[in-house]
PDB file of N, CA, C and O in Angstrom:
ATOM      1  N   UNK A   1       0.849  -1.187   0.000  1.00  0.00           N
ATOM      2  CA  UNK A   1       0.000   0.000   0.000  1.00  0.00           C
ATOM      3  C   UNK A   1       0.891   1.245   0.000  1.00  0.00           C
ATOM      4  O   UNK A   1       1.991   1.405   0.529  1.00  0.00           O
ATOM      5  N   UNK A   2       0.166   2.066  -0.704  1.00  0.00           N
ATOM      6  CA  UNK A   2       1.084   3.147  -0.840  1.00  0.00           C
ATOM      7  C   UNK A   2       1.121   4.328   0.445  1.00  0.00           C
ATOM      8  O   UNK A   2       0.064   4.619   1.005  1.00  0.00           O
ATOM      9  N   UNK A   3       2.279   4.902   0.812  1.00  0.00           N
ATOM     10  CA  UNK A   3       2.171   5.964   1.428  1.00  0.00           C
ATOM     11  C   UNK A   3       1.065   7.153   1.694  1.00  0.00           C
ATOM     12  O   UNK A   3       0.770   7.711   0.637  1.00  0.00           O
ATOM     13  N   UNK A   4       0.545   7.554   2.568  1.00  0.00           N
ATOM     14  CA  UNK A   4      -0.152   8.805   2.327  1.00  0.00           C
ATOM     15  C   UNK A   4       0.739   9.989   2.152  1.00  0.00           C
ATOM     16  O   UNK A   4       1.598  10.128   3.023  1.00  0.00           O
ATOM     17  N   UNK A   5       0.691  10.945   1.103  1.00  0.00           N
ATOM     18  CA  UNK A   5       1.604  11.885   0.576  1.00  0.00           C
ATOM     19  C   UNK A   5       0.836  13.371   1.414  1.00  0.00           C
ATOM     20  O   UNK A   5       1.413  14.418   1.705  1.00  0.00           O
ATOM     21  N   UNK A   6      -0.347  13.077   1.603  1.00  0.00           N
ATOM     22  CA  UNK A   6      -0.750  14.472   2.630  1.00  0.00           C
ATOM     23  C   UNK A   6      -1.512  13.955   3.966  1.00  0.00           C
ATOM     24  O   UNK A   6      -2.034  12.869   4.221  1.00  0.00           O
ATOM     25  N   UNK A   7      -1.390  15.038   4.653  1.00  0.00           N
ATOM     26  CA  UNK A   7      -1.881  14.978   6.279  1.00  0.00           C
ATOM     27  C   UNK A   7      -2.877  15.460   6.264  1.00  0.00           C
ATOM     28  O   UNK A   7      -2.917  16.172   5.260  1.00  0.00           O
ATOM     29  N   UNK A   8      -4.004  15.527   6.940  1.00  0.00           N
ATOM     30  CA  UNK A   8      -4.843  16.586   7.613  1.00  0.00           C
ATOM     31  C   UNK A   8      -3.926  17.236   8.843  1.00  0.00           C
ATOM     32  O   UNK A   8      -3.411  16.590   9.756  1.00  0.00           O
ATOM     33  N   UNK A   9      -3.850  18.672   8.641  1.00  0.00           N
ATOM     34  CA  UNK A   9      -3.272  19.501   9.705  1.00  0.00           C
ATOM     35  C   UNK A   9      -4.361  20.122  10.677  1.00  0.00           C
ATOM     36  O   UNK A   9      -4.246  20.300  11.889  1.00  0.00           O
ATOM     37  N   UNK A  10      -5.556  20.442   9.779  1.00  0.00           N
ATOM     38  CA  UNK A  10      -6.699  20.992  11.185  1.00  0.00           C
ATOM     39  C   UNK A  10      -7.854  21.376  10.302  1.00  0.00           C
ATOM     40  O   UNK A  10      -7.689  21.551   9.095  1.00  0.00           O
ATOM     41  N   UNK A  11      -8.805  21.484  10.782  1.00  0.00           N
ATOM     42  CA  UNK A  11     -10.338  21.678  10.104  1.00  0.00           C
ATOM     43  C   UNK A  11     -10.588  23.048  10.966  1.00  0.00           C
ATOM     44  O   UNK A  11     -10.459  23.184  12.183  1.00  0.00           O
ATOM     45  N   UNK A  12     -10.952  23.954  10.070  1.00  0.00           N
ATOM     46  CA  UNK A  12     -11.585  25.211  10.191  1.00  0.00           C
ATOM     47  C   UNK A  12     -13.121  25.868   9.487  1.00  0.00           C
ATOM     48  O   UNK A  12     -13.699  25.811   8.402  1.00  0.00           O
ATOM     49  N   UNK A  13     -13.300  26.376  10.568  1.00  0.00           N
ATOM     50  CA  UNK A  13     -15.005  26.917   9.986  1.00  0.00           C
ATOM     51  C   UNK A  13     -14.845  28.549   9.391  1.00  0.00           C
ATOM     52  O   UNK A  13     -14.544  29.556  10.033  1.00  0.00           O
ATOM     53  N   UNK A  14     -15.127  28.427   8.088  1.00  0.00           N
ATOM     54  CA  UNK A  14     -15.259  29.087   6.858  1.00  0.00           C
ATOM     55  C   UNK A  14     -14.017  29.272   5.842  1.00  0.00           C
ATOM     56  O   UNK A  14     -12.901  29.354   6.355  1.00  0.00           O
ATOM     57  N   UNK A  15     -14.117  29.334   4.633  1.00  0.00           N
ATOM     58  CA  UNK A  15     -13.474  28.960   3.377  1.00  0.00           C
ATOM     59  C   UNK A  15     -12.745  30.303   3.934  1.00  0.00           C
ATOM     60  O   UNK A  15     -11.762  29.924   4.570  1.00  0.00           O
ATOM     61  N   UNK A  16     -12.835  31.691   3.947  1.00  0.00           N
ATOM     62  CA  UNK A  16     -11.952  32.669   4.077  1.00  0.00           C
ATOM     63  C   UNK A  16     -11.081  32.522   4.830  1.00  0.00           C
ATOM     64  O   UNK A  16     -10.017  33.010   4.448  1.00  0.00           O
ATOM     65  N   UNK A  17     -11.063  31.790   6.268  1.00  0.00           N
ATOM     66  CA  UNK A  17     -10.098  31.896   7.525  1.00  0.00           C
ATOM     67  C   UNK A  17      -9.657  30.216   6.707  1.00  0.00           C
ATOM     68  O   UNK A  17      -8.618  29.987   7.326  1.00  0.00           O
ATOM     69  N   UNK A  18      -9.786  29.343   6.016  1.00  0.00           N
ATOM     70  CA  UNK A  18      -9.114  28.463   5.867  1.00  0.00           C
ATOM     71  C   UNK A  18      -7.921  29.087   4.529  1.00  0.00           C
ATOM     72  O   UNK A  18      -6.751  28.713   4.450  1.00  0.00           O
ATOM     73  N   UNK A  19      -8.633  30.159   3.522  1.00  0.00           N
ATOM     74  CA  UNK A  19      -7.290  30.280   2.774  1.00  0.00           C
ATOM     75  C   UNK A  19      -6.765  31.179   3.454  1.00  0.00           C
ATOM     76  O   UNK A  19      -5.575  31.129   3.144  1.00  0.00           O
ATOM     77  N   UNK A  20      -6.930  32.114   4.318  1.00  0.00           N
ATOM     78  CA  UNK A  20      -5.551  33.002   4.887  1.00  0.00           C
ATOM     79  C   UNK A  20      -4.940  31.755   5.471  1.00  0.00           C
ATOM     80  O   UNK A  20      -3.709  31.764   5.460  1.00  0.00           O
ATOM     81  N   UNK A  21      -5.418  30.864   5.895  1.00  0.00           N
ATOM     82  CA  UNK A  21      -3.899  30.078   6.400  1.00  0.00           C
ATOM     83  C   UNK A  21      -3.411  29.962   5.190  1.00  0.00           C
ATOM     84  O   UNK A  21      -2.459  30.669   4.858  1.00  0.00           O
ATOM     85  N   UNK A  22      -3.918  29.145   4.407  1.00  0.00           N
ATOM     86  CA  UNK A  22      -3.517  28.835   3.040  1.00  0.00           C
ATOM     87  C   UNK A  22      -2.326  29.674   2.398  1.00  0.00           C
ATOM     88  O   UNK A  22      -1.393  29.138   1.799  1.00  0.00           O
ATOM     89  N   UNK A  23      -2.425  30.739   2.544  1.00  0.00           N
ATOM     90  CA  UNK A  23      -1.494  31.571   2.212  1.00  0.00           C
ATOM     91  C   UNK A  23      -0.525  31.717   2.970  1.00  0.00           C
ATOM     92  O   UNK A  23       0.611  31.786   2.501  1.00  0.00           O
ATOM     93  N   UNK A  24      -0.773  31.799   4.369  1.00  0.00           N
ATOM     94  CA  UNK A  24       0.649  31.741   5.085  1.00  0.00           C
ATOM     95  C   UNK A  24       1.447  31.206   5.281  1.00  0.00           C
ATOM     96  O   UNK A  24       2.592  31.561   5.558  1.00  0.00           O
ATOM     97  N   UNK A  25       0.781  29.738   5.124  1.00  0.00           N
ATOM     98  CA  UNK A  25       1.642  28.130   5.165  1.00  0.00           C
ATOM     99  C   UNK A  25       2.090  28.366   3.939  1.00  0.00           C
ATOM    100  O   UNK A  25       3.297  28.519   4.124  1.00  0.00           O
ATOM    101  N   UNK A  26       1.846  28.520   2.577  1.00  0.00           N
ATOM    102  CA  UNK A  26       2.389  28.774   1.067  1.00  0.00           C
ATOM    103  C   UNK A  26       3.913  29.637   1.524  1.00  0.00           C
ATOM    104  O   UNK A  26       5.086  29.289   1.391  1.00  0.00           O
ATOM    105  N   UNK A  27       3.451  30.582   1.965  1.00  0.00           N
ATOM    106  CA  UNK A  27       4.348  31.593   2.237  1.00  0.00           C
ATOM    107  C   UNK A  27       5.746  31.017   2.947  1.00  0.00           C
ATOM    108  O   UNK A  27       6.914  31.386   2.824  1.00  0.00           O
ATOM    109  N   UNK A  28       5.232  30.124   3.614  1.00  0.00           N
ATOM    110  CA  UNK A  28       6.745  29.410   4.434  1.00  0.00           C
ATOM    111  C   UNK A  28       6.882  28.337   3.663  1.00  0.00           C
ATOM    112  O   UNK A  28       7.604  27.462   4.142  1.00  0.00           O
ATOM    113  N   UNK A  29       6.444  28.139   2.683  1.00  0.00           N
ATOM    114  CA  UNK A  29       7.006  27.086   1.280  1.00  0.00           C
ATOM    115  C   UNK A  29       6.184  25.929   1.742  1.00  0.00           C
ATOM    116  O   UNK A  29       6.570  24.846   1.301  1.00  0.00           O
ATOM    117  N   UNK A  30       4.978  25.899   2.651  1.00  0.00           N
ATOM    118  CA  UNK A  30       4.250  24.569   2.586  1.00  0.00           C
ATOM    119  C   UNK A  30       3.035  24.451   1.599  1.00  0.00           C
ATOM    120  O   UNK A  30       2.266  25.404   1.467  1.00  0.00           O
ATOM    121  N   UNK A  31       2.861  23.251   0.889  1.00  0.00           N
ATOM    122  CA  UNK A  31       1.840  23.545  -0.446  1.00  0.00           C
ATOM    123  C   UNK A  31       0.580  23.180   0.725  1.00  0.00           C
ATOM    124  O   UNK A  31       0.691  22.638   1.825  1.00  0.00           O
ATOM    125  N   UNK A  32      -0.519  23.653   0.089  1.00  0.00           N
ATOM    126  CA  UNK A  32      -1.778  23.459   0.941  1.00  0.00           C
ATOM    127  C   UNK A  32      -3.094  22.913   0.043  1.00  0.00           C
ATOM    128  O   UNK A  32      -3.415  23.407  -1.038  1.00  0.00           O
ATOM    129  N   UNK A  33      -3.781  21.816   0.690  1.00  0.00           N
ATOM    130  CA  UNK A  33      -4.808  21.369  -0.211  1.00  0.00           C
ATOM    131  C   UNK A  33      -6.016  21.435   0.249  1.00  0.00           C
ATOM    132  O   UNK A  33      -6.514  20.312   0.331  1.00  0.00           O
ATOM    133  N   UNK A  34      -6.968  22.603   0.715  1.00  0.00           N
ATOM    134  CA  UNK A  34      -8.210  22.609   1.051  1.00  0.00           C
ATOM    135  C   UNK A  34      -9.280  21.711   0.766  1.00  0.00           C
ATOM    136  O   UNK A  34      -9.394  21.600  -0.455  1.00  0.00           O
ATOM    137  N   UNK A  35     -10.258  20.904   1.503  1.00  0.00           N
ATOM    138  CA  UNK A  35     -11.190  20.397   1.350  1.00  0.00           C
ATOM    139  C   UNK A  35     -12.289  20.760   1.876  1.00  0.00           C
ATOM    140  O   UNK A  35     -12.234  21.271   2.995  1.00  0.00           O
ATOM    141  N   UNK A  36     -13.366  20.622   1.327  1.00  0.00           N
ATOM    142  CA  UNK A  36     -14.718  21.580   1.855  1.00  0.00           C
ATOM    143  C   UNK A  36     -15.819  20.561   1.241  1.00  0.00           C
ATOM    144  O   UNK A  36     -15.800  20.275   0.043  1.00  0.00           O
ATOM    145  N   UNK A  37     -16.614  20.123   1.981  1.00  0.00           N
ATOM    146  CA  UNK A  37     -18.085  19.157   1.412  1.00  0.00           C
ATOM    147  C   UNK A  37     -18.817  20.428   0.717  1.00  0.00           C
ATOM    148  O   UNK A  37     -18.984  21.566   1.157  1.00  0.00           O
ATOM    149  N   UNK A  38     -19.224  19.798  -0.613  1.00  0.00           N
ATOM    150  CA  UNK A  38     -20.608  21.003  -0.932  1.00  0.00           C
ATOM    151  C   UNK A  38     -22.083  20.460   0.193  1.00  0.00           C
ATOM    152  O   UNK A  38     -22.164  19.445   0.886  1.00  0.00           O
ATOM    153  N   UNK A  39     -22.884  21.351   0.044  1.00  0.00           N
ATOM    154  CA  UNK A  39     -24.223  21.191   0.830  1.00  0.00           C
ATOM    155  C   UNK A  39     -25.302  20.878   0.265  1.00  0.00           C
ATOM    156  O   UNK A  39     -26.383  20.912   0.854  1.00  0.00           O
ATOM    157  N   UNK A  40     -25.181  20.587  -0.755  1.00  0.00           N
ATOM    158  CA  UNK A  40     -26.109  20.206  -1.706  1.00  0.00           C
ATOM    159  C   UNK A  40     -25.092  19.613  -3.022  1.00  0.00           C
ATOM    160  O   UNK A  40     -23.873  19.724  -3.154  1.00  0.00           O
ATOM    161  N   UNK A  41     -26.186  18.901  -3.985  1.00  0.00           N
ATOM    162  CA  UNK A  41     -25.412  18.612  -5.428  1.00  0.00           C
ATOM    163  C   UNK A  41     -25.365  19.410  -6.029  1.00  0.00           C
ATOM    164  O   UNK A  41     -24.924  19.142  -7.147  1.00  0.00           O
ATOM    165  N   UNK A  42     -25.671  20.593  -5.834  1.00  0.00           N
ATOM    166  CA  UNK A  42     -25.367  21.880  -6.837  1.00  0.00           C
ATOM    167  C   UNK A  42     -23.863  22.681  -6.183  1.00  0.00           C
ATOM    168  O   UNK A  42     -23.603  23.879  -6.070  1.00  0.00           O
ATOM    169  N   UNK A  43     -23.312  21.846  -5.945  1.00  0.00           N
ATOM    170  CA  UNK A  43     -21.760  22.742  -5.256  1.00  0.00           C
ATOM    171  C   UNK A  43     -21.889  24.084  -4.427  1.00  0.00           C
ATOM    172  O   UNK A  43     -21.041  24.975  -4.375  1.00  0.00           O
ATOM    173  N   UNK A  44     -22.853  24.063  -3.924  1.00  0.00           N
ATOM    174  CA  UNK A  44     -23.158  25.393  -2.923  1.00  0.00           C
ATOM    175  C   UNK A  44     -22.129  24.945  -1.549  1.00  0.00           C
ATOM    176  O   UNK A  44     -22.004  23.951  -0.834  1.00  0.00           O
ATOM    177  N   UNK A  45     -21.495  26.310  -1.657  1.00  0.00           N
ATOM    178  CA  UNK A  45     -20.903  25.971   0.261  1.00  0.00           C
ATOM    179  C   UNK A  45     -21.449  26.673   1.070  1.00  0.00           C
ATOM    180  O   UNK A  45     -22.281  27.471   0.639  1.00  0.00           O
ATOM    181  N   UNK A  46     -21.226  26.632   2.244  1.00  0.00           N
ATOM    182  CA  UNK A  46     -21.814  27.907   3.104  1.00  0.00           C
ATOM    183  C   UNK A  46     -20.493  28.639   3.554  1.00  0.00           C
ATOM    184  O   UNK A  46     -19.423  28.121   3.875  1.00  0.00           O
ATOM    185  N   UNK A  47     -20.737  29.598   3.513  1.00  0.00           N
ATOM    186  CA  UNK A  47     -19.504  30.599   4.176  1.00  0.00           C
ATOM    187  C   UNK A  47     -18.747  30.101   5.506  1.00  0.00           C
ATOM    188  O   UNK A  47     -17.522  30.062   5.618  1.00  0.00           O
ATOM    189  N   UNK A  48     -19.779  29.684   6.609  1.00  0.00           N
ATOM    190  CA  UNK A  48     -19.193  29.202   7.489  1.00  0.00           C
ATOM    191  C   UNK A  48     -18.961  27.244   7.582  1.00  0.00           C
ATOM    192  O   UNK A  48     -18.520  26.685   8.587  1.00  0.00           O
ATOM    193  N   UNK A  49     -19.304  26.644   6.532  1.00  0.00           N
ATOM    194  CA  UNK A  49     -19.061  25.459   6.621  1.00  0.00           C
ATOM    195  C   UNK A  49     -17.362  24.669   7.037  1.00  0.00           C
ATOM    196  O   UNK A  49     -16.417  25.445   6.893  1.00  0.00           O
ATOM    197  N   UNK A  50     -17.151  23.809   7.325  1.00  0.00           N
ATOM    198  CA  UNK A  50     -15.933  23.426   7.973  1.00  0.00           C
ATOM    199  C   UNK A  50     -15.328  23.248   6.654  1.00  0.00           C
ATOM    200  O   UNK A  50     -15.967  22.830   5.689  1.00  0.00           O
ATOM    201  N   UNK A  51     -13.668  23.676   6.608  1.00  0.00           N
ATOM    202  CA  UNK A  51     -12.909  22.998   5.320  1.00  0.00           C
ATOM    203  C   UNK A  51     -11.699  22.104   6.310  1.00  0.00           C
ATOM    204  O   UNK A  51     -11.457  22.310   7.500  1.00  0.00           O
ATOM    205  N   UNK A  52     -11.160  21.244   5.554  1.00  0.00           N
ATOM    206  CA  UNK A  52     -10.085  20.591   6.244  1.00  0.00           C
ATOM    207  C   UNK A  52      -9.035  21.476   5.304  1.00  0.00           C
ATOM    208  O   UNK A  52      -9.035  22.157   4.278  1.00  0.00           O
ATOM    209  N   UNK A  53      -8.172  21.019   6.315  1.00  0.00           N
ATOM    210  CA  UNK A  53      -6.297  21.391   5.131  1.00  0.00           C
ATOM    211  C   UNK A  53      -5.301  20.605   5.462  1.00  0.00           C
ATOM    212  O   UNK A  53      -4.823  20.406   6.579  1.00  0.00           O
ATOM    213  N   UNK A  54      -5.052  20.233   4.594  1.00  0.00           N
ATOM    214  CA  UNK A  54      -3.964  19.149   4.086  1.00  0.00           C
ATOM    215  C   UNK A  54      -2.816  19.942   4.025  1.00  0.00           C
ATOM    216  O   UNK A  54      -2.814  21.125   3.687  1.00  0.00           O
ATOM    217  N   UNK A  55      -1.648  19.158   4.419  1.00  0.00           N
ATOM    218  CA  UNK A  55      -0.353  19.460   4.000  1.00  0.00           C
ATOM    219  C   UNK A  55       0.972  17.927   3.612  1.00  0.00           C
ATOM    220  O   UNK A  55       1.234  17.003   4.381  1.00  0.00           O
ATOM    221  N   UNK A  56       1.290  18.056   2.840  1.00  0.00           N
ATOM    222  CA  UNK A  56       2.444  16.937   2.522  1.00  0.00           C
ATOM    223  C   UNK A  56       2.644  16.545   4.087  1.00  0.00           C
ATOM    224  O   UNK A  56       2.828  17.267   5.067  1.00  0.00           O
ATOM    225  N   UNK A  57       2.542  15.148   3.962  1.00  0.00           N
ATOM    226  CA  UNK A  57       3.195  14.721   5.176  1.00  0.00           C
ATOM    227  C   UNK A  57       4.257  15.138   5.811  1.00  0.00           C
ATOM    228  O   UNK A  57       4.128  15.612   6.940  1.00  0.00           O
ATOM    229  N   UNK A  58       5.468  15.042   5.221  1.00  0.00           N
ATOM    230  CA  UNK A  58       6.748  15.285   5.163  1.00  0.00           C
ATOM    231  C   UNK A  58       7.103  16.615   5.808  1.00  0.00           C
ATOM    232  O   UNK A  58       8.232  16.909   6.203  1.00  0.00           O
ATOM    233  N   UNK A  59       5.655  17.654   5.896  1.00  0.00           N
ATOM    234  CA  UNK A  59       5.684  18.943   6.214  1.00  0.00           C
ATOM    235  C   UNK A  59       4.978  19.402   7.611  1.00  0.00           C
ATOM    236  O   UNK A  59       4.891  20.456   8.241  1.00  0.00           O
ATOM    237  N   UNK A  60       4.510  18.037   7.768  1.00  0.00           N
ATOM    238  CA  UNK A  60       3.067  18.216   9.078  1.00  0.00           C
ATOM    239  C   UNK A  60       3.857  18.825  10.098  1.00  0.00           C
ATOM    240  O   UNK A  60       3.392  19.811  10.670  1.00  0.00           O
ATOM    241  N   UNK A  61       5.010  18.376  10.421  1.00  0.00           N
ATOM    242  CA  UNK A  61       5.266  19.153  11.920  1.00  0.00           C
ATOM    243  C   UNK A  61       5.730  20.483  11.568  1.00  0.00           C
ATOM    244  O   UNK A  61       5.480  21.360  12.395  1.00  0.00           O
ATOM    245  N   UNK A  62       6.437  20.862  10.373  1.00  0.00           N
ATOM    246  CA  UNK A  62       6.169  22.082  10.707  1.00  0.00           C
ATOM    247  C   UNK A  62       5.180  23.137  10.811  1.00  0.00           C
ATOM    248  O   UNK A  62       5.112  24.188  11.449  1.00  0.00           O
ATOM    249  N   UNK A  63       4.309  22.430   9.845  1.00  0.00           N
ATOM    250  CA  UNK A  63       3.081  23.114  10.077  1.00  0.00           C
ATOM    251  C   UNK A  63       2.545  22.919  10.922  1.00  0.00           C
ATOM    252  O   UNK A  63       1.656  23.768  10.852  1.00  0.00           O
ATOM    253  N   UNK A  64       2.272  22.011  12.368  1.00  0.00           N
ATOM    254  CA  UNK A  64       1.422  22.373  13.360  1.00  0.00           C
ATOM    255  C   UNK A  64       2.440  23.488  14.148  1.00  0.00           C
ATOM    256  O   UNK A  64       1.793  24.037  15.039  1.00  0.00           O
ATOM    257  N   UNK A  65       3.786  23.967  14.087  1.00  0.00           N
ATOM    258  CA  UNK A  65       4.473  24.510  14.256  1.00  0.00           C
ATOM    259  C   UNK A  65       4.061  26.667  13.787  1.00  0.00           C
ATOM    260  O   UNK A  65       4.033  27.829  14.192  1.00  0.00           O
ATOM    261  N   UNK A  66       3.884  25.856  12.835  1.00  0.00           N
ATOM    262  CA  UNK A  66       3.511  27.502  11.884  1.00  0.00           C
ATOM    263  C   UNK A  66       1.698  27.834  12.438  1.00  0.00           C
ATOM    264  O   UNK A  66       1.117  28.916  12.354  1.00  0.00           O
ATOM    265  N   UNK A  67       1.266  26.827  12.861  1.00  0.00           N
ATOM    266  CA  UNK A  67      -0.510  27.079  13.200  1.00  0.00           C
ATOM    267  C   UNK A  67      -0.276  27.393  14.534  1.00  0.00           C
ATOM    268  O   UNK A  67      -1.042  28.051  15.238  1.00  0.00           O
ATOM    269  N   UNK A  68       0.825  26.901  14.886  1.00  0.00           N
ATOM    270  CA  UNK A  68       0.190  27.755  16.588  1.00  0.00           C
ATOM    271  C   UNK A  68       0.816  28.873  16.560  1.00  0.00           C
ATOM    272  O   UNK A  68       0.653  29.599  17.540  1.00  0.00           O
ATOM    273  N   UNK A  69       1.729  29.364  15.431  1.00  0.00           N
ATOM    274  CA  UNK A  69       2.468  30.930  15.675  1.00  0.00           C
ATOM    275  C   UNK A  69       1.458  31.472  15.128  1.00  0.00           C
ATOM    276  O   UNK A  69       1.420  32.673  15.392  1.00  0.00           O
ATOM    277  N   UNK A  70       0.384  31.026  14.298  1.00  0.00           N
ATOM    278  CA  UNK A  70      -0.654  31.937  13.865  1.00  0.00           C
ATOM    279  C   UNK A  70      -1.938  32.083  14.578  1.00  0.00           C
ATOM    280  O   UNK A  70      -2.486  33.184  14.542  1.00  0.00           O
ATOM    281  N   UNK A  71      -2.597  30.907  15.353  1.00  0.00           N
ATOM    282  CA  UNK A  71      -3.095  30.773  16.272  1.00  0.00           C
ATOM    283  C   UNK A  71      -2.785  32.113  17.117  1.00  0.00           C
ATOM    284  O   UNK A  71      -3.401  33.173  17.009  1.00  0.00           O
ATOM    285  N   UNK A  72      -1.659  31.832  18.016  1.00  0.00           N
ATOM    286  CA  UNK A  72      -1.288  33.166  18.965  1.00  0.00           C
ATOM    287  C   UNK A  72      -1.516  34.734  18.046  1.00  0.00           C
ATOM    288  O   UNK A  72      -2.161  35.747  18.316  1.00  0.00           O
ATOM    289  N   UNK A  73      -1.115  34.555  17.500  1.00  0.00           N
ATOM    290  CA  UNK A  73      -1.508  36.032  16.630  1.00  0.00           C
ATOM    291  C   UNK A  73      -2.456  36.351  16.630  1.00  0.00           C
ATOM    292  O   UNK A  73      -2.426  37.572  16.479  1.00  0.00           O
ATOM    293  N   UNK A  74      -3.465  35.995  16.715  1.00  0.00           N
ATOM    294  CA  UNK A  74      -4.863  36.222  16.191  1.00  0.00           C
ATOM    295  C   UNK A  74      -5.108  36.344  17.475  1.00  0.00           C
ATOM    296  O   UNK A  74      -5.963  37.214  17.638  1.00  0.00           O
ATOM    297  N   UNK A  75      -4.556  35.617  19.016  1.00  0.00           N
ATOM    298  CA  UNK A  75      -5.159  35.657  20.086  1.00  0.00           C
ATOM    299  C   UNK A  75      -4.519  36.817  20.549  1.00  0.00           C
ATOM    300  O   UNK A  75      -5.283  37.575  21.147  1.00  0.00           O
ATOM    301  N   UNK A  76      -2.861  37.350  20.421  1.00  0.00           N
ATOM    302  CA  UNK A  76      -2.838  38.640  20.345  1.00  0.00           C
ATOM    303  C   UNK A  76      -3.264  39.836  20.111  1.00  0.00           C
ATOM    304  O   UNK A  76      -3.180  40.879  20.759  1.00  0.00           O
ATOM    305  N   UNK A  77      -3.925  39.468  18.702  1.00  0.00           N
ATOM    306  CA  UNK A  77      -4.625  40.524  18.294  1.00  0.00           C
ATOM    307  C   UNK A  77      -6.268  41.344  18.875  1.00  0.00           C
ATOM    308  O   UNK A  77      -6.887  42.404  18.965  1.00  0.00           O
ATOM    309  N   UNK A  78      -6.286  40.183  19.082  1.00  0.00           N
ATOM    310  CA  UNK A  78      -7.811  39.905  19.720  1.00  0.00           C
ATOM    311  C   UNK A  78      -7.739  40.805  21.390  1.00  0.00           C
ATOM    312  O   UNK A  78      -8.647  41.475  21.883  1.00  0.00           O
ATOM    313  N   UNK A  79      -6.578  40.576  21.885  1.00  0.00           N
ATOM    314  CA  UNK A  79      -6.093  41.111  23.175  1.00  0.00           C
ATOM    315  C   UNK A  79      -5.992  42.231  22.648  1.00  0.00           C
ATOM    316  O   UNK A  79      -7.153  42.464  22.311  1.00  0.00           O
ATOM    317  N   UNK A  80      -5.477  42.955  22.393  1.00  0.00           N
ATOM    318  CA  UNK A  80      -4.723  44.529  22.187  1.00  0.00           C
ATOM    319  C   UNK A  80      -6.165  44.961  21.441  1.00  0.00           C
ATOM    320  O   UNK A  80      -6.170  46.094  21.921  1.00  0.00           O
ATOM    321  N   UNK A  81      -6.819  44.944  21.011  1.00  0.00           N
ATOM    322  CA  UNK A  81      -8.469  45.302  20.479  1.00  0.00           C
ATOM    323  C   UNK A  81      -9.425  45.811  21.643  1.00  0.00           C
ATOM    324  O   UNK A  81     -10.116  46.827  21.708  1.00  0.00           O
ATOM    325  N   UNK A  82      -9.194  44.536  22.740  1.00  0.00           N
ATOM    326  CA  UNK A  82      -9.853  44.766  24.065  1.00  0.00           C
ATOM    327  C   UNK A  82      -9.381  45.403  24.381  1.00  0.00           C
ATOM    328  O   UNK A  82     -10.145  46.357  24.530  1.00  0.00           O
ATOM    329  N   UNK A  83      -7.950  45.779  24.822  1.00  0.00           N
ATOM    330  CA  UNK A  83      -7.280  46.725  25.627  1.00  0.00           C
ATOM    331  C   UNK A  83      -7.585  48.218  25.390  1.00  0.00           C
ATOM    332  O   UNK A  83      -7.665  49.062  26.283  1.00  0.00           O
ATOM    333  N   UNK A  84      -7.731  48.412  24.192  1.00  0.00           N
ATOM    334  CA  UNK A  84      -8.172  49.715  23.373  1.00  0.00           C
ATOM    335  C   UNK A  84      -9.549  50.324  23.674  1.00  0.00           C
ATOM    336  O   UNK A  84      -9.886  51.491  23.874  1.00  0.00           O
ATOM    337  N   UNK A  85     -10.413  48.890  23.638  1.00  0.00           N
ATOM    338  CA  UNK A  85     -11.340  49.598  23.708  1.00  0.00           C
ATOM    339  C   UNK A  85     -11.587  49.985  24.861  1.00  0.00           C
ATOM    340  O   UNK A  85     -12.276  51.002  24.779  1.00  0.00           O
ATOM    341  N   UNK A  86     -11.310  49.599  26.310  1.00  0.00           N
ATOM    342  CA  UNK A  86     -11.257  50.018  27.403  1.00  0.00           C
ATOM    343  C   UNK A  86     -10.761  51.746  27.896  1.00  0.00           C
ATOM    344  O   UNK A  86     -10.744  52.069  29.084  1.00  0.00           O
TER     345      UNK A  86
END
């Protein structure tokens, strides 16, 4: 049996927050392969429906590596927003 050549790295809810990763993992040279169920047979998604993302095996640890530096970012960001608005 052959190797699996990609991982699932993490499932996220909506197609927009799954390609900004998409792009950032690209950006550190990891290729990325989104998956998303349609909701019907007419290929409709929903905005917030779950996509998975794949990455080459060979690449998985760094990418759970690169998801939690982006992870924190966002929880940074999210902090200093509150702080402001106070």
């Amino acid at each position: 049996m052959d190797e699996m050549k990609y991982a699932n790295l993490t499932e996220v809810l909506g197609r927009w927050k799954a390609e900004i990763l998409e792009s950032f993992l690209e950006a550190e040279g990891i290729d990325v392969e989104l998956i998303q169920d349609s909701l019907s047979h007419t290929f409709y998604t929903h905005a917030f429906a779950p996509v998975q993302i794949f990455v080459p095996t060979e690449k998985l640890e760094q990418a759970h590596g690169l998801l939690k530096v982006f992870d924190e970012s966002f929880e940074n960001d999210d902090e200093e927003e509150e702080s402001e608005d106070d």
